[in-house]
matplotlib code that plots the C-alpha trace (Angstrom):
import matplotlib.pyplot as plt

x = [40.6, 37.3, 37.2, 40.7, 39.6, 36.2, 38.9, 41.5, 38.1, 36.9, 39.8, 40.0, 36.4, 34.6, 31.6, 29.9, 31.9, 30.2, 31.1, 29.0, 29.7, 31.8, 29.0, 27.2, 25.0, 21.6, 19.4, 21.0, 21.4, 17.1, 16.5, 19.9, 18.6, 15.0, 16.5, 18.2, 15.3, 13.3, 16.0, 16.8, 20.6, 22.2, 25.6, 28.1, 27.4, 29.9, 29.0, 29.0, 26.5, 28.9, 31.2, 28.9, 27.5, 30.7, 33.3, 35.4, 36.1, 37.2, 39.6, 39.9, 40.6, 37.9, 36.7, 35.2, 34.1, 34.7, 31.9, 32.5, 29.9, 31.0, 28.6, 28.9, 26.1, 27.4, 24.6, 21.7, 22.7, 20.0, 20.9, 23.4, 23.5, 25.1, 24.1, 25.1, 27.7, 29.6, 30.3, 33.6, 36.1, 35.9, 34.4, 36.3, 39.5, 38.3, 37.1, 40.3, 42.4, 41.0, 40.1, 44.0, 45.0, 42.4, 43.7, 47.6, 46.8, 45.2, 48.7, 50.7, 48.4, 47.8, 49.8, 49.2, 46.3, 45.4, 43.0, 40.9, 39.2, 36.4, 34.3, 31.6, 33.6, 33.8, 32.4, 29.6, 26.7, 27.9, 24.5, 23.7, 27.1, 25.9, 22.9, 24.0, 26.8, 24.2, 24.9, 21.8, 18.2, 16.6, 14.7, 11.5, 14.2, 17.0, 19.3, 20.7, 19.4, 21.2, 19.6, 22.5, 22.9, 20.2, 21.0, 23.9, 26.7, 29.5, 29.9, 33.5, 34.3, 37.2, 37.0, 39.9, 41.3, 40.5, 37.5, 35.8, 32.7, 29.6, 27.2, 23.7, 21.3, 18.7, 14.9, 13.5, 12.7, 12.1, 8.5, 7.3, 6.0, 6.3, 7.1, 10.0, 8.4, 5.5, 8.7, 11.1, 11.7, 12.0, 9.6, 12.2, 11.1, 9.2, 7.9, 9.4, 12.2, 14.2, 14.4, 14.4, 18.2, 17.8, 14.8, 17.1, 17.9, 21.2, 22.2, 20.6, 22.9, 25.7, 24.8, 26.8, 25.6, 22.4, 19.5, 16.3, 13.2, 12.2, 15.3, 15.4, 12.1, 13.4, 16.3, 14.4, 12.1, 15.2, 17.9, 20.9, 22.9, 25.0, 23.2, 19.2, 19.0, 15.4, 14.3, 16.8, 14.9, 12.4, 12.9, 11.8, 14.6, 16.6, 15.4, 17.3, 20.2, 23.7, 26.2, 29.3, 32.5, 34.5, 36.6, 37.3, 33.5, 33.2, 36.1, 37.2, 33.1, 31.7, 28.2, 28.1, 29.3, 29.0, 28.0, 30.2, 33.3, 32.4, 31.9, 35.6, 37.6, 39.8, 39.5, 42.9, 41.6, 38.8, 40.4, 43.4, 40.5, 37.8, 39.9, 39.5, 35.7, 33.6, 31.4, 34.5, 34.5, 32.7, 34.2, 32.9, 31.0, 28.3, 27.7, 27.8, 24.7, 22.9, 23.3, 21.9, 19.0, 18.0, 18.0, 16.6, 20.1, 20.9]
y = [-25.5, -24.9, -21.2, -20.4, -21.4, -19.1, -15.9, -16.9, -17.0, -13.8, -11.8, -12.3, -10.9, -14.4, -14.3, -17.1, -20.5, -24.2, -27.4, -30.3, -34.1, -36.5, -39.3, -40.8, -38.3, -40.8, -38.0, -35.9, -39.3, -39.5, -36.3, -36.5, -40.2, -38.4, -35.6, -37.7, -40.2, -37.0, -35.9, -32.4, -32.6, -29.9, -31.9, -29.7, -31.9, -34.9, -37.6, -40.1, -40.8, -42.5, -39.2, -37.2, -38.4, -39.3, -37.2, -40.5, -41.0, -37.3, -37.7, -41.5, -40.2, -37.2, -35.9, -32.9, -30.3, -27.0, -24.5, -20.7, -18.5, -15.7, -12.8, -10.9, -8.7, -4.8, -3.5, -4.1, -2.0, -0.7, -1.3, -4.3, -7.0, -9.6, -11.3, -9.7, -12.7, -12.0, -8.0, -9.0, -10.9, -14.3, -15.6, -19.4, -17.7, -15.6, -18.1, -20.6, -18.0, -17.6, -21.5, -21.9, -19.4, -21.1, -24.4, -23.5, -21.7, -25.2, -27.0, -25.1, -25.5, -29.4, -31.8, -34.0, -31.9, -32.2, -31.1, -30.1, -27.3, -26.8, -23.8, -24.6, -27.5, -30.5, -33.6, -32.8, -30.3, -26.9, -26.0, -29.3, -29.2, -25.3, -26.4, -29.5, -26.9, -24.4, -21.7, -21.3, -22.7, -23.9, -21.8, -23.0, -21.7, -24.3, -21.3, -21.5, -18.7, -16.6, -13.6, -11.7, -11.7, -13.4, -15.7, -13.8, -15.8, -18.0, -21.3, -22.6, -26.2, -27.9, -31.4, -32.2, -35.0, -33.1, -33.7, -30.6, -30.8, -30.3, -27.8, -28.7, -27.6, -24.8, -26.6, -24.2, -23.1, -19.6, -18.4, -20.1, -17.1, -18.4, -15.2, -16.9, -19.7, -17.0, -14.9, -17.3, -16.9, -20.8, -21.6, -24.0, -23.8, -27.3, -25.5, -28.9, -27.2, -28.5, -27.2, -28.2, -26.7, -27.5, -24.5, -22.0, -18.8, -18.6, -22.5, -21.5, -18.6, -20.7, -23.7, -24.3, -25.0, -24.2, -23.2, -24.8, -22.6, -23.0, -21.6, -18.6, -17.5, -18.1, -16.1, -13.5, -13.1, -10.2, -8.4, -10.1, -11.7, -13.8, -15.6, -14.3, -13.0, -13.3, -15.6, -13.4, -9.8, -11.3, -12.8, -11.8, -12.8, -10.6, -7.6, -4.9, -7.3, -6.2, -5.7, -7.5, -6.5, -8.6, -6.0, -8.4, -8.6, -4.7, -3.6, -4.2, -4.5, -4.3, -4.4, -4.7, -6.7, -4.5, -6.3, -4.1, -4.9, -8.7, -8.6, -6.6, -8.4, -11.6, -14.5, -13.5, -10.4, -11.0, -13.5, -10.8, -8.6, -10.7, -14.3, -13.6, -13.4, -16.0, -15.0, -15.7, -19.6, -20.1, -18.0, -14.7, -16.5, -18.2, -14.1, -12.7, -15.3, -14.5, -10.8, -11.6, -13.5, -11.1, -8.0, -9.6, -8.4, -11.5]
z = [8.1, 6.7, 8.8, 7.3, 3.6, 3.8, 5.4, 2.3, 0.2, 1.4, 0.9, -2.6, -2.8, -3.0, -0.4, -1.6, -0.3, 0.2, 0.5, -1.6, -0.1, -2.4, -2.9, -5.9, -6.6, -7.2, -6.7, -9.8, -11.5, -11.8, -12.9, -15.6, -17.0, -17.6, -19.6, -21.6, -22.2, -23.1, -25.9, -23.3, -23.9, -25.5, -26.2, -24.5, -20.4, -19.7, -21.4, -19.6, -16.8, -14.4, -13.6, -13.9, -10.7, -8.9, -7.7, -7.7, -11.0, -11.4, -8.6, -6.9, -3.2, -3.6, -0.1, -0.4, -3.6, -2.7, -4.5, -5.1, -6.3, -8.6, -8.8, -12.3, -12.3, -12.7, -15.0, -17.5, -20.7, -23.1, -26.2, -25.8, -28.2, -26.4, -23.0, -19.9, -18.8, -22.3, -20.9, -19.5, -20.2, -20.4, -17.1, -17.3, -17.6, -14.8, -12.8, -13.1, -12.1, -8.6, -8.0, -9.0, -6.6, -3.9, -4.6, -4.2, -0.8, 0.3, -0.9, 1.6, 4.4, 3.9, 3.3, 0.1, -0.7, -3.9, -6.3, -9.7, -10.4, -12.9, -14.3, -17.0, -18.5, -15.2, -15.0, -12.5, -12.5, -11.4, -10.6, -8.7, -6.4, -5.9, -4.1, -3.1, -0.7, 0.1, -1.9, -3.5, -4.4, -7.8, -10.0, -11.7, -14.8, -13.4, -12.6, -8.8, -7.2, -4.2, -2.2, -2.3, -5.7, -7.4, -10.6, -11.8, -10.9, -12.4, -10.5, -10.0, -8.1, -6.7, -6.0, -3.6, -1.2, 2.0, 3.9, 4.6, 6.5, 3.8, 4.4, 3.6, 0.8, 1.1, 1.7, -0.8, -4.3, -6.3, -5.6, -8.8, -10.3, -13.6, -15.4, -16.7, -18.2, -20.3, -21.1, -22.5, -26.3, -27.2, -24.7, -23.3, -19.3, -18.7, -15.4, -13.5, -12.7, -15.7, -19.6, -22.8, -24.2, -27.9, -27.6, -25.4, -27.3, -25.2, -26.9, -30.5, -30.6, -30.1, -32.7, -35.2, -38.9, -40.6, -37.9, -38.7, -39.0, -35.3, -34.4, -36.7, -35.3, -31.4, -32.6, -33.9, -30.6, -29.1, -30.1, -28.6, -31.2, -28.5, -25.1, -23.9, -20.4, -20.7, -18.0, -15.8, -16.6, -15.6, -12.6, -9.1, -7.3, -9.3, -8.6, -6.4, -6.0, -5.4, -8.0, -7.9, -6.1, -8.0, -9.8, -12.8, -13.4, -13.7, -15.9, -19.4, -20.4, -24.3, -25.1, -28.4, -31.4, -34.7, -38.1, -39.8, -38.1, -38.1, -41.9, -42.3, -40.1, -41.0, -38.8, -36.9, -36.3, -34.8, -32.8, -32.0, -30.5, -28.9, -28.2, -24.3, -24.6, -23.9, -27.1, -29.3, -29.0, -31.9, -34.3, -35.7, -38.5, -35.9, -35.0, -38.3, -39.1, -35.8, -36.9, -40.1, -39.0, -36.1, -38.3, -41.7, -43.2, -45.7]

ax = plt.figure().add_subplot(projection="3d")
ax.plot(x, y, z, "-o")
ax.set_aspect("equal")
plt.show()
């Protein structure tokens, strides 16, 4: 079963397929407790501890999680103002669609298969069940890191009733170069392999409210008014990787978010035009600010 779900997996363009074990995660559970003891907790994870280290209380006859890798990569644009994962359209939508489609094709090959899928919003730590199946290894950054297409890829998971056999984690790191950690804007990478979120440009840009004077000056350190792909750029691993074949990462892309139109625009319009974006959760007024901050404008 796990041959045929790879072939269904591969013919929808997903290359990247791993299964993570359904156990209590201890391992994830140390280095989770020590973030949160250190105040690194952005408040968008699961809050509680207890599923976000077990499978179990997600889905009480869990077996297996099924992890797809979703490479979105398709070009770096001078000029943009927005981070290269906002480019398309919104990647959980995206994402859903094709674990959907994977889980349905499961349902009529096994009988009382059932399942959940999750993209950016589950219990567990996409990143951890990632490596935990194989996929990829840890940057010094905390991105999972693949050869093929470096860190620029959505994770999607699928915790199921079926027992697939679990493939086992790569024994190895990013070359620990560092250039992330002298690059990054909030200088939010610990260098332990971990980060401090409240000092990431990509979560400042998304906070809502007043931004403290820290932040302004984190925001002001480039140009993108939405996400920072600076620990990416930067990157070793992610150079002369391939771009993505995934035909919904490559069409429908916009770089740019223009002040103008922000400031014109009612509420509903902008909602009208960019709802199916992931830079459009927040509203347009969290953008118009960042806008305003970045380019000294107010």
């Amino acid at each position: 079963m796990k041959k045929d779900l790879i072939k269904f997996c591969e013919s929808l363009g997903i290359d990247n397929v791993g299964i993570a074990p359904v156990e209590i995660y201890k391992d994830f559970e140390s280095i989770y407790k020590r973030q949160i003891e250190r105040g690194h907790i952005c408040g968008f994870e699961e809050k509680n501890i207890e599923k976000r280290i077990s499978p179990y209380l997600t889905l009480e006859d869990a077996s297996s999680v099924i992890v797809c890798l979703f490479p979105y990569y398709s070009e770096s644009k001078e000029g943009a103002n927005i981070s290269k994962y906002a480019y398309t359209l919104d990647y959980h939508l995206i994402v859903k669609r094709f674990l959907e489609i994977i889980g349905e094709y499961l349902k009529d090959k096994i009988d009382n298969f059932h399942y959940k899928a999750f993209v950016d919003n589950g219990p567990l730590s996409d990143r951890y069940v990632a490596y935990k199946a194989g996929l990829g290894f840890f940057g010094i950054n905390n991105h999972i890191i693949t050869d093929k297409y470096g860190s620029y890829i959505f994770i999607g998971y699928i915790i199921n009733n079926y027992n697939f056999e679990p493939d086992m984690p790569q024994n190895r790191t990013c070359i620990q170069c560092f250039n992330c950690v002298k690059a990054c804007p909030g200088q939010c990478i610990l260098g332990d392999f971990t980060i401090n979120p409240l000092r990431c440009k990509s979560f400042i840009t998304q906070k809502k409210g007043q931004l403290s004077d820290s932040d302004r000056i984190i925001l002001k350190k480039t140009n993108l008014i939405w996400g920072c792909d600076v620990c990416q750029d930067v990157c070793p691993h992610n150079m002369n990787i391939e771009k993505t074949d995934i035909k919904e990462f490559k069409e429908n892309l916009i770089y740019n978010i223009e002040y103008e139109e922000l400031k014109h625009i009612s509420n509903k319009e902008f909602m009208r035009r960019y709802g199916n974006r992931a830079f459009s959760w927040r509203g347009k007024g969290i953008l118009i600010r960042n806008h305003e901050i970045i380019n000294d404008s107010k």
